[in-house]
C-alpha positions as CSV (number, residue, x, y, z in Angstrom):
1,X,110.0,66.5,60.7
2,X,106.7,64.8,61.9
3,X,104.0,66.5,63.4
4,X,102.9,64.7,66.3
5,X,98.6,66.0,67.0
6,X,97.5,66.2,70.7
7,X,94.1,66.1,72.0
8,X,93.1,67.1,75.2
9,X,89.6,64.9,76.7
10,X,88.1,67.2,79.3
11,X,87.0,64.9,82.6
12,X,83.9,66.5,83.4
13,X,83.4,67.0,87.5
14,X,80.0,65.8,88.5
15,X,78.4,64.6,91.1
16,X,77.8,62.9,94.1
17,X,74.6,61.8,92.2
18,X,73.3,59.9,95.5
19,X,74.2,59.2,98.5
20,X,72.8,56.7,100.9
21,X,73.0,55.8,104.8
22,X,72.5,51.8,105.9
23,X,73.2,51.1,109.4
24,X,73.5,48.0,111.3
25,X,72.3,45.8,113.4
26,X,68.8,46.2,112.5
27,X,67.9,46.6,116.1
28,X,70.0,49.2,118.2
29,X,70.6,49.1,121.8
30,X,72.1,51.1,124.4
31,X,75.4,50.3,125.6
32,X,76.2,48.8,122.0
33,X,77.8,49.7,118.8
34,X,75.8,50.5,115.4
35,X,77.5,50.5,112.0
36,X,76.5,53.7,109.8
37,X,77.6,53.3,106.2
38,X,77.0,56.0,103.7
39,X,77.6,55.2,99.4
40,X,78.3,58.3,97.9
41,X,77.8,57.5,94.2
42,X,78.7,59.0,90.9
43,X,81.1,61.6,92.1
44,X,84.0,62.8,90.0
45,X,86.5,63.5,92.1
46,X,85.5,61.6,94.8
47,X,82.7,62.8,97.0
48,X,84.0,64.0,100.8
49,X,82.1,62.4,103.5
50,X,81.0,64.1,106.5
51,X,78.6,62.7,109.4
52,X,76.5,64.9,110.8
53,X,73.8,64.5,113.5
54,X,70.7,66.2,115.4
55,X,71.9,68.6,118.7
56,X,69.6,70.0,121.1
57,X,67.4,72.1,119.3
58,X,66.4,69.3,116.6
59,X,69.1,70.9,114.1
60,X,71.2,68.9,111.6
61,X,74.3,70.9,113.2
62,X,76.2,68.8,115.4
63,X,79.4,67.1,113.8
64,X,79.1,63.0,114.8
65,X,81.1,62.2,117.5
66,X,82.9,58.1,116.0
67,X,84.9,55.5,117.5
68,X,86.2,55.2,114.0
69,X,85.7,56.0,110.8
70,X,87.0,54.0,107.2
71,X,86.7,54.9,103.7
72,X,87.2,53.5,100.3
73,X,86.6,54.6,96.9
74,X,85.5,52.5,93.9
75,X,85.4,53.6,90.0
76,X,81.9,53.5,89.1
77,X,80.7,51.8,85.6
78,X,79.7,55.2,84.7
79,X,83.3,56.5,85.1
80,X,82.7,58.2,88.2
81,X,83.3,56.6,92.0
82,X,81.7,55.2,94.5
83,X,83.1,56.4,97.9
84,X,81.7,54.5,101.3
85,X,82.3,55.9,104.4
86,X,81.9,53.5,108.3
87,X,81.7,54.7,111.2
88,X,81.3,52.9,114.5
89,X,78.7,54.7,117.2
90,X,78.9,53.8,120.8
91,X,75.1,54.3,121.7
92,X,73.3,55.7,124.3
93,X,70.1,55.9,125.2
94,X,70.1,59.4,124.6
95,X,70.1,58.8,121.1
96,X,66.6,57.1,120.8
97,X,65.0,59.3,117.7
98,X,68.1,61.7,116.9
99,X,68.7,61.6,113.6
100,X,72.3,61.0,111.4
101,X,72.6,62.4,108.3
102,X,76.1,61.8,105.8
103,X,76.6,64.7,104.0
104,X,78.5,64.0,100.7
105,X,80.4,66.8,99.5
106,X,81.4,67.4,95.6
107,X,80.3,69.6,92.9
108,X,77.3,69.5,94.3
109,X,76.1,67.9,97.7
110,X,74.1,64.8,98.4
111,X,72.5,64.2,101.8
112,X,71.1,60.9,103.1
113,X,69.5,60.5,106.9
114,X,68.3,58.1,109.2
115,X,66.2,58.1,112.6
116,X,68.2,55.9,115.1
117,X,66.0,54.2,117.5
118,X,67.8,53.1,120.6
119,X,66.1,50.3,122.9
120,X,67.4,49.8,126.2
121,X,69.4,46.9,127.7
122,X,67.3,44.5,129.5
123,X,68.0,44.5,133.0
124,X,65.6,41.7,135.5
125,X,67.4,41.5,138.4
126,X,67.1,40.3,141.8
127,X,68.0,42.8,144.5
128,X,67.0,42.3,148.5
129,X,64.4,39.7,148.0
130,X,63.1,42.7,145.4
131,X,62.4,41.8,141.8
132,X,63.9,45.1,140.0
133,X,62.8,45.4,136.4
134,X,64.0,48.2,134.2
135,X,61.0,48.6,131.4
136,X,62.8,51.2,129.8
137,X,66.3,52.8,130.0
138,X,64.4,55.5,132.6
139,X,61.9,53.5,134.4
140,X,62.8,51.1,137.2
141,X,60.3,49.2,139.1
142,X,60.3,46.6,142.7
143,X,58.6,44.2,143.0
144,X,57.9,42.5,146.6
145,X,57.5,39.1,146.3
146,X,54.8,38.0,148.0
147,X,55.1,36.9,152.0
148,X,54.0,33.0,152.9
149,X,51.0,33.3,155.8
């Protein structure tokens, strides 16, 4: 009879060590779509992404409201993962200066957050024999062209 020895390699949990927001385009406008992405890095299991953002009273408390929302997961070269988690925002001009935040969730929880700044849609328009300019997404001004003597 041979004895056959077993060994048993513990997987330690750890992680997320980081986590990170990028968001895209560069400049965001109302009436658009902006791309968060959030690396969650050095998680084992995989970190659990959640997207959080800023309510009424300036809180981190308000779960994000996305058109959409993909994930994948990477093994890391430390033998942990990567996990990155997209959403798509439709954006308002409410938005201008509320903040997002990814939360990502594992042994322990890593938090990354970003400021959104929101810039209106340009709007020049001619409107009965007015000029109408809208310098920002609350102000509207006419403008009379001026009358031939």
């Amino acid at each position: 009879m041979q004895l056959i020895e077993l060994s048993v390699v513990d997987v330690e949990a750890v992680g997320p060590g980081r986590a990170q927001v990028h968001i895209t385009p560069a400049i965001l406008r109302a009436g658009f779509n902006a791309t968060l992405t959030c690396v969650a890095e050095n998680a084992n299991p995989p970190a659990r992404v959640s997207w959080w953002s800023t309510s009424h009273n300036g809180r981190l408390d308000t779960q994000l409201v996305t058109v959409a929302v993909h994930e994948s997961q990477t093994p890391a070269e430390n033998g942990g993962n990567v996990v990155m988690s997209r959403v798509d925002v439709a954006l308002d001009y409410d938005d201008d200066l509320k903040t997002v935040a990814c939360v990502a969730n594992g042994t322990r929880a890593a938090t990354s957050q970003v400021q959104l700044r929101v810039r209106c849609k340009s709007l020049i328009g001619l409107h009965f024999r007015h000029f109408v300019f809208l310098t920002d997404c609350r102000s509207l001004f006419l403008i009379s062209p001026s009358s031939k003597q």
